[in-house]
N, C-alpha and C positions, 0 to 999 in steps of 0.2 A: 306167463307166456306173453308176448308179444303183441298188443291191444291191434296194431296193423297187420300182422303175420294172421289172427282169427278173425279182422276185420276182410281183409284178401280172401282167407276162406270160405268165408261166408259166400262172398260177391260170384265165385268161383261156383259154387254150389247151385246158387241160385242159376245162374248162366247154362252151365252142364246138365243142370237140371238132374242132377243129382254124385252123390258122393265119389266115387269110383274116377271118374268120366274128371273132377276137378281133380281127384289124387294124382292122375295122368299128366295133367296140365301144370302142376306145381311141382309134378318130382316128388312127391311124398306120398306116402301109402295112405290107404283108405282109413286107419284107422287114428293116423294124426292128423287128417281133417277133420274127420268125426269131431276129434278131441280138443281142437281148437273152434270149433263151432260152439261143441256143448260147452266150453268153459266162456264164449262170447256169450251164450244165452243164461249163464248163471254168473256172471257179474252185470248182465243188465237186468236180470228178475222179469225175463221175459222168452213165451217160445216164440221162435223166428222162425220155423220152419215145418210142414207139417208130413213127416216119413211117413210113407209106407213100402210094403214088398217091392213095387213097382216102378213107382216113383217119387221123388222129392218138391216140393212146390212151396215156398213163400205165403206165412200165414198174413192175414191184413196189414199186422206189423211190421211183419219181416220183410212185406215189400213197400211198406214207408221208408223202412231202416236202410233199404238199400239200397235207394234212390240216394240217400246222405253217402253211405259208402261211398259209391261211385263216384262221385264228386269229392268226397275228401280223398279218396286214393289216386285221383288224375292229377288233384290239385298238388299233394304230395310227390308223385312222377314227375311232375313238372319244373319243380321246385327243385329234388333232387339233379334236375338234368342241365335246368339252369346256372349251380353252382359247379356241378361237372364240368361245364362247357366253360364260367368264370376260371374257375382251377387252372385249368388245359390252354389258355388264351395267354400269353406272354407276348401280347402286339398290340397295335394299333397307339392315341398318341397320348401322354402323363401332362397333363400340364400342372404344374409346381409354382407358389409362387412364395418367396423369400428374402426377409430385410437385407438392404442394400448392402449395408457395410461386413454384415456374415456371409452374404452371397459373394462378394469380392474375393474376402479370404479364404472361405473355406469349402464354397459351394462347389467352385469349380473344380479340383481333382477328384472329387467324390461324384459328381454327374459323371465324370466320363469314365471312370470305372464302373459305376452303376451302367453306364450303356454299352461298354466292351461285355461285361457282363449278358445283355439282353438286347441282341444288334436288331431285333424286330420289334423292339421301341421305337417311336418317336416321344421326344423329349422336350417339352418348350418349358424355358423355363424364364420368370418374370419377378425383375428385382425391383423391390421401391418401400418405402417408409411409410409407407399409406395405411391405416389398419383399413385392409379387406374384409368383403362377405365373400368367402370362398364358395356361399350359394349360389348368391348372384351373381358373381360371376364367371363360373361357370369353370374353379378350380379342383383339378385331383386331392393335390397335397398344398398345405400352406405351414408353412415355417414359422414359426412364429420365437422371440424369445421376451416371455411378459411372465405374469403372475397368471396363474391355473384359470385357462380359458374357461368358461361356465356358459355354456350353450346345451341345451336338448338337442338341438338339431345338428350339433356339433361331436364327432369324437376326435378324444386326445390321448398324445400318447408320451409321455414325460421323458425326456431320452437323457438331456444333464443338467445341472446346475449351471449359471453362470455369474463370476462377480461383478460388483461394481465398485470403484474405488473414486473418494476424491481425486483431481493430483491438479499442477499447476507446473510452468514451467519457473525452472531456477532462477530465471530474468525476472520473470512476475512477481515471484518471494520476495528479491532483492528489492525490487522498486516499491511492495506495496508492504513488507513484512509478511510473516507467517501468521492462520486465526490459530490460536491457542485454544478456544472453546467454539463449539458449533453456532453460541451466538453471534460471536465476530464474523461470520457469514456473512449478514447482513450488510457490514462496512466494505466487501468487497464485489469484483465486477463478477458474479457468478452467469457462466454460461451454462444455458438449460435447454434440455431438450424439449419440445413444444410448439406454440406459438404465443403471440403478442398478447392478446388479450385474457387480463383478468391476473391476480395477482399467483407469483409461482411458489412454492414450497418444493423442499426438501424433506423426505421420511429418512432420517437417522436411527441406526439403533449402537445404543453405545454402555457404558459402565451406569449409568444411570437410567438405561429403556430408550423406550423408544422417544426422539425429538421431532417437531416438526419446525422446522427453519425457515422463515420466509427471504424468499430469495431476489435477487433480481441485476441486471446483467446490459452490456452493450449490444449483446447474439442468441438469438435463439435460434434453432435449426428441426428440424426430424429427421436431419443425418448425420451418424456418430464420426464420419472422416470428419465433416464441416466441420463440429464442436472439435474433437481433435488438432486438423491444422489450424483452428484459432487459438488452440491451448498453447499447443508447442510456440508460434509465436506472441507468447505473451500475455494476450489480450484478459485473461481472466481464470480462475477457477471454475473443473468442470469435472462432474459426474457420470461417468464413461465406463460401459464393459470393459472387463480386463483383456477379452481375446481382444480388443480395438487395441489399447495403450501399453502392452506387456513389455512389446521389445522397447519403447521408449522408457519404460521405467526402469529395464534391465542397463540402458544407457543411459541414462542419467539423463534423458531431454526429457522427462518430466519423472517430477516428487509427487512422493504418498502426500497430501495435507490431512491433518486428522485421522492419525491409521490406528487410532482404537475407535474409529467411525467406521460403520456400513452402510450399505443400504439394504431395505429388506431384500430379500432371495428373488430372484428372478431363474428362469431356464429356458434352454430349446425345448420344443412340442413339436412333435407332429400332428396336427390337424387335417379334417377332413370330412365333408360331410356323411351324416349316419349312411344315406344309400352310396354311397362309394365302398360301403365295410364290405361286399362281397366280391369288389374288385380285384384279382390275381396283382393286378400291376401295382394297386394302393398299395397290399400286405407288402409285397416284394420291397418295395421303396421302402415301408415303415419300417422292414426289419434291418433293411441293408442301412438306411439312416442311422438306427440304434447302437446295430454294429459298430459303426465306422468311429461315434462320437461318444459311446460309451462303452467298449466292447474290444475284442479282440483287436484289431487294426488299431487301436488307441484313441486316445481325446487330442485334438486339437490346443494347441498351446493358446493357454488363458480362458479356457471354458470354463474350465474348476473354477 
């Protein structure tokens, strides 16, 4: 039986002041109260209550025991009505925040579907390169596309893959040659995402494992358009998600360089922090995210 269904009985009993009088008050007969009583007092190995012809009354225990009841059954009512009320709420406002150059592309017909969808949203949503504390400040969902975020105070939710390809423009091959091995790297102007300080590497995985390539460049950025339009014109070899560079590689303004090279696996995530998990409007986002980018409605060209 139901450890709260003979805990309620119990509390019931005692209140009523006895059997009959709680069977009334719960809807059930006098003898599945009984029944849920005596099996509470024979899985605690204790009597809780002390019958007679007359009346019912709370033996020393049973009125320890149900001081605790009561509080764990309010605390449970509350909790339950909490989440009812989360469930039922489809308003008030999501704030979202999302790397720049996937929020350019792809963020935007998906927010406003997501909002025709749920017009008693508000929706802010805030685009930028920056790795955020979605604690601190004070975001719903954060976007993310990196290697499996690892936070306690975080949860995540894996929604695709996404790749990453060398490439360079035709101009660039031309003037500086093509590298034949990931060491020739080295000899060339590699644009990397980052900043200045401290020497840059590249993680390769190729016919031989994994390489680590030290690198270094005239640009460095932590925006993949920036690295992009330096690529297209010219300026250097660069390591760019494919949803960024697809259609240029599909037109030929920029080459595969080293295409039995990767880099390790990167994806979208949805994040969020743990107390946002009973938010109606979090779930709804997370699923509709999922959807859209792994799911029925299809992937986004160059996620895979």
């Amino acid at each position: 039986m139901d450890k709260f269904e003979s805990m309620q009985a119990f509390a019931q009993v005692v209140e009523a002041g006895g059997f009959a009088a709680a069977a009334r008050k719960m809807g059930l007969s006098r003898s599945q109260v009984n029944k849920l009583v005596a099996n509470l007092e024979a899985r605690l190995s204790v009597q809780l209550l002390h019958r007679t012809t007359r009346k019912v009354r709370p033996t020393d225990t049973g009125r320890a025991y149900y001081e605790r009841c009561i509080n764990i059954l309010a605390e449970l009512e509350e909790t339950e009505a909490t989440i009812a009320q989360l469930q039922s709420e489809v308003k008030g406002i999501l704030r979202i925040n999302a790397p720049m150059s996937f929020g350019m592309r792809h963020l935007g017909d998906a927010i406003s579907t997501f909002c025709h969808q749920h017009p008693q949203l508000q929706v802010e949503v805030t685009l930028n390169d920056r790795f955020i504390d979605p604690i601190a400040e004070g975001f719903d969902i954060t976007l993310r596309i990196s290697e499996p975020p690892n936070s306690v105070s975080l949860i995540s939710h894996h929604v695709m893959p996404t790749g990453r390809v060398l490439c360079a423009s035709p101009e660039y091959l031309a003037r500086n040659g093509r590298p034949q091995s990931p060491s020739q790297l080295r000899e060339h102007c590699c644009l990397h995402y980052g900043h200045l300080p401290g020497i840059h590497r590249w993680s390769l995985q190729g016919p031989q494992g994994n390489i680590i390539v030290p690198i270094s460049g005239a640009l460095c950025s932590n925006n993949g358009e920036v690295l992009r339009s330096a690529t297209l014109n010219g300026l250097g070899i660069s390591l760019l998600p494919t949803f960024i560079v697809e259609e240029d590689l599909k037109q030929e303004k920029l080459l595969v360089v080293l295409p039995e090279y990767c880099a390790p696996d990167i994806a979208l995530y949805v994040v969020y922090p743990v107390n946002r998990h009973l938010s109606e409007k979090v779930r709804l986002f997370t699923e509709f995210i999922c959807d859209r980018f792994n799911g029925a409605e299809g992937n986004p060209p160059g996620l895979e």
